[in-house]
C-alpha angles and dihedrals in degrees: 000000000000089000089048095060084035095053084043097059091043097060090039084047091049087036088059100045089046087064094047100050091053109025117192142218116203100343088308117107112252113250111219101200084262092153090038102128115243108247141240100259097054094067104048121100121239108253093011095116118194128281101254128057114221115215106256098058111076085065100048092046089041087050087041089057099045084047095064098037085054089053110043086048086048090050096042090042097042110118118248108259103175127124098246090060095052087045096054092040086061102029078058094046084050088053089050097049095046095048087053091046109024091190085061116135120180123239119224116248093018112121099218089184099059080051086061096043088056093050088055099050084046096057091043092057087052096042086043078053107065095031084064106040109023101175095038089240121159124250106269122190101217097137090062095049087048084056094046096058093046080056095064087051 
């Protein structure tokens, strides 16, 4: 008795395998794509590019790279606009004024850094100006009258 019910779930266990191994539609078994042919794309390896260069892509590769070089100098050189900075940069122009003037009181709204910024401009033209012209002479243009008489020769 106990090889006739074993015998008996052995053949419903391999009849049922049997259907899920080929599953049918309409009496017809179910084809997979099992023949289907792997595609290009499948096979080919990820960075490996292709063997011949079309003529349009040395410039795009060479733009591409001056493009990335333009923008991480223009990242690292950019100049520090936070707050904090802006904040630190007065808060250190305060500190100098009042260490010139110790009754000092700053006024709100007044940007005591951008003070600072024009004294020092002020200073660098008169320091440009006397780097460029020592003696305070005036421009001559002795060098065009010495052309002009070897001119009349």
């Amino acid at each position: 008795m106990f090889s006739q019910v074993a015998v008996r779930s052995a053949t419903r266990r391999a009849a049922t395998l049997m259907q899920h191994q080929q599953p049918k539609h309409n009496g017809m078994p179910v084809r997979r794509a099992g023949g289907m042919p792997v595609p290009q794309s499948m096979k080919a390896k990820p960075f490996d590019g292709h063997p011949t260069n079309e003529g349009w892509e040395p410039y795009v590769q060479f733009y591409t790279g001056v493009s990335v070089i333009l923008l991480a100098v223009n990242y690292f050189f950019a100049p520090d606009t936070t707050i904090d900075s802006w904040a630190r940069n007065e808060a250190a122009a305060r500190l100098r004024l009042k260490e010139k003037d110790p009754d000092f009181k700053p006024v709100f709204g007044v940007h005591y850094q951008d003070l600072q910024s024009k004294e020092r401009q002020e200073k660098w033209d008169e320091v440009s100006e006397k780097e460029f012209n020592p003696f305070k002479e005036e421009d001559d243009d002795d060098d065009d009258d010495d052309d002009d008489e070897d001119d009349d020769e």
